[in-house]
C-alpha positions, 0 to 999 in steps of 0.5 A: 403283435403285427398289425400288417398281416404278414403272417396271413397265408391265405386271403380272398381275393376280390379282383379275381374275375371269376369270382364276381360279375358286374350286373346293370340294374335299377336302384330305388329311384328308378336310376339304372347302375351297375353293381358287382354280384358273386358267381356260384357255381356247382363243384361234384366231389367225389371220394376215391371212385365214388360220387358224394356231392355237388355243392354250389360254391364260388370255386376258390380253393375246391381241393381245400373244400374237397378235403375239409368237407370229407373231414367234416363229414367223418369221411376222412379220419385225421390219420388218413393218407391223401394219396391224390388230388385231381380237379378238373376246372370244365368238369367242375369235379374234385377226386380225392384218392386215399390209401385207405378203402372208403365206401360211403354208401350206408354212411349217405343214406343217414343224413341230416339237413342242416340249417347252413344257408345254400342246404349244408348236409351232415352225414351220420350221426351228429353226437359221434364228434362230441362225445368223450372230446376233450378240447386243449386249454386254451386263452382268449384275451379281449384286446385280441378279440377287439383287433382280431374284430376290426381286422377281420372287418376291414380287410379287403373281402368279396362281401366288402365288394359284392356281399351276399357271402359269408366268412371263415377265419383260422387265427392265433392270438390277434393275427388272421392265418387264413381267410376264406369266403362262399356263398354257404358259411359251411363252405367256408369252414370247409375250406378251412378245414382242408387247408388245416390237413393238407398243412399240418396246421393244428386247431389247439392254440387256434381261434376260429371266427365266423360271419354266419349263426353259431348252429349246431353244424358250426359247433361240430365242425369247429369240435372236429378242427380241434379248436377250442373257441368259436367266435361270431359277429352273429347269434345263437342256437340253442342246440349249439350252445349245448354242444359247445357246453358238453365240448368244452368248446368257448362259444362267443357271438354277437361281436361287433364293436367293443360288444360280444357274449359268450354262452359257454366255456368263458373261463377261457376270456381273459378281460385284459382289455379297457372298453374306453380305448375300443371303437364302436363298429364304423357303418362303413364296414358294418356287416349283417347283424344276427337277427339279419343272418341268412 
C-alpha cells in the first residue's frame, strides 16, 4: 500500500490564514509569546427557501458541511436531486436547493441535544437510522489500523498547529481519502458526509476514524454513511456501543499506539499484525486522551 498519500482527495490545510490567528499571551512563567489559535465563525444554512441553522465553524468546505449536515439530519434522503448550491462567504450563508419540496417545520420542533462539543443537535427521532439497517461486510486487518493510526497522526492538520480542533477521516483499507477538521467533531463528519454525496462516494468498503468520543450521534451518523467501522483514538458511551451493536456497525476506540478496544461487531478485525513491529505513540504527535476529550 501507498505510503505518500496520493490518493488523498482532500486535506487540512493548516497555512490557510483564514483558518488560525496568531494571538500574544503570557506562558507559565510570566514570559509573553505568541501562539496560533483556530478562527470560529458562524455559517446559517438554509434548505431550499427555509432557515435550518447557524452553526459555529472554521469555514472550509461550507457547501460540504451544508450537504452532510442535512444528510445527517434526515433532511435530505440519499436519492434526493441537489439542484444548486450557492454560498455566500460576507453573508455567511449556504442555500442548498433540491428538486424535491422540503418543509421542516414539524421535523424542527423535535429536536434532541447532543453531547457533540460546540452543541450538535439531532433532529427527529434518533432510532429511525438504526432500525432494520443492515450494514455491508466488511474487513479491518490491524496492520491497516496501526498505519492508518500513525498517518492520521503525523499528517500535517490545524490541531498539530493550533489544537483545540477535532478530526474526521474517510479511509479504505490503510489509505486516508479524505480529512477534515472543526472546532465541533459533528462538523467534521458533517463535512465528510457532504463530500461522500456530492462525489458518489460509497461508505461500503469504507473505514471512518474519528478524534472525538464514540456517542450515540457519532454511531448514527457513521450508520447513515453507510460505513461499517467506526474507529477513535478516544472512548465510549455506553448508548453508543448499543447502537453500533444493534447496527452491526465495528466500534473500535482508545487507538493509540499498538492499543485499541473494540466494543461491538470484532468479527470484522483480522489480527494479521505482530504488536513487536508497531511503535508506541511519539508524544510529539500525542493527541488528547479519551478521559481529556472535550
Amino acid at each position: 500500500m501507498s505510503t505518500t498519500f496520493e490518493r488523498i482527495r482532500v486535506i487540512p490545510n493548516p497555512d490557510d490564514h483564514r483558518l488560525t490567528e496568531t494571538l500574544i499571551g503570557t506562558d507559565h512563567t510570566g514570559a509573553q509569546v505568541e501562539t496560533k489559535v483556530v478562527v470560529e465563525r458562524p455559517l446559517t444554512l438554509f434548505l431550499n427557501g427555509q432557515e435550518i441553522v447557524t452553526a459555529m465553524t472554521i469555514g472550509d468546505y461550507p457547501e460540504d458541511l451544508a450537504v452532510g449536515y442535512f444528510l445527517n439530519q434526515g433532511m435530505l434522503r440519499p436519492d434526493d436531486v441537489i439542484t444548486g448550491i450557492d454560498h455566500d462567504d460576507e453573508l455567511a450563508v449556504v442555500v442548498v436547493r433540491t428538486r424535491r419540496k422540503t418543509n421542516y417545520e414539524e421535523k424542527l420542533k423535535k429536536k434532541t441535544q447532543t453531547s457533540g462539543c460546540a452543541q450538535g443537535t439531532a433532529f427527529g427521532d434518533l432510532m429511525d437510522v438504526i432500525e432494520g439497517i443492515r450494514l455491508p461486510e466488511a474487513e479491518l486487518r490491524t496492520s491497516w489500523l496501526y498505519r492508518l493510526t500513525h498517518a492520521i497522526n503525523t499528517m500535517p492538520s490545524l490541531y498539530l498547529e493550533a489544537g483545540a480542533i477535532h478530526g474526521a477521516v474517510l479511509c479504505w483499507r490503510d489509505e486516508p481519502l479524505v480529512y477534515m477538521e472543526d472546532v465541533g467533531r459533528h462538523n467534521a463528519v458533517d463535512k465528510i458526509a457532504g463530500h461522500m454525496h456530492r462525489h458518489g462516494i460509497s461508505g461500503a468498503d469504507k473505514i471512518f476514524y474519528t478524534t472525538g468520543r464514540l456517542t450515540s450521534e457519532m454511531v448514527i451518523k457513521t450508520v447513515r454513511m453507510g460505513i461499517p467501522i467506526l474507529v477513535s483514538r478516544s472512548g465510549f458511551t455506553a448508548w453508543g456501543v448499543e447502537l453500533a451493536r444493534n447496527a452491526g456497525l465495528t466500534l473500535i476506540g482508545r487507538a493509540r499506539g499498538k492499543r485499541f478496544l473494540a466494543l461491538a461487531c470484532p468479527e470484522r478485525v483480522t489480527f494479521d499484525q505482530s504488536l513487536d513491529y508497531v511503535a508506541e505513540e511519539s508524544a510529539k504527535h500525542h493527541r488528547k486522551s479519551a478521559e481529556d476529550d472535550g
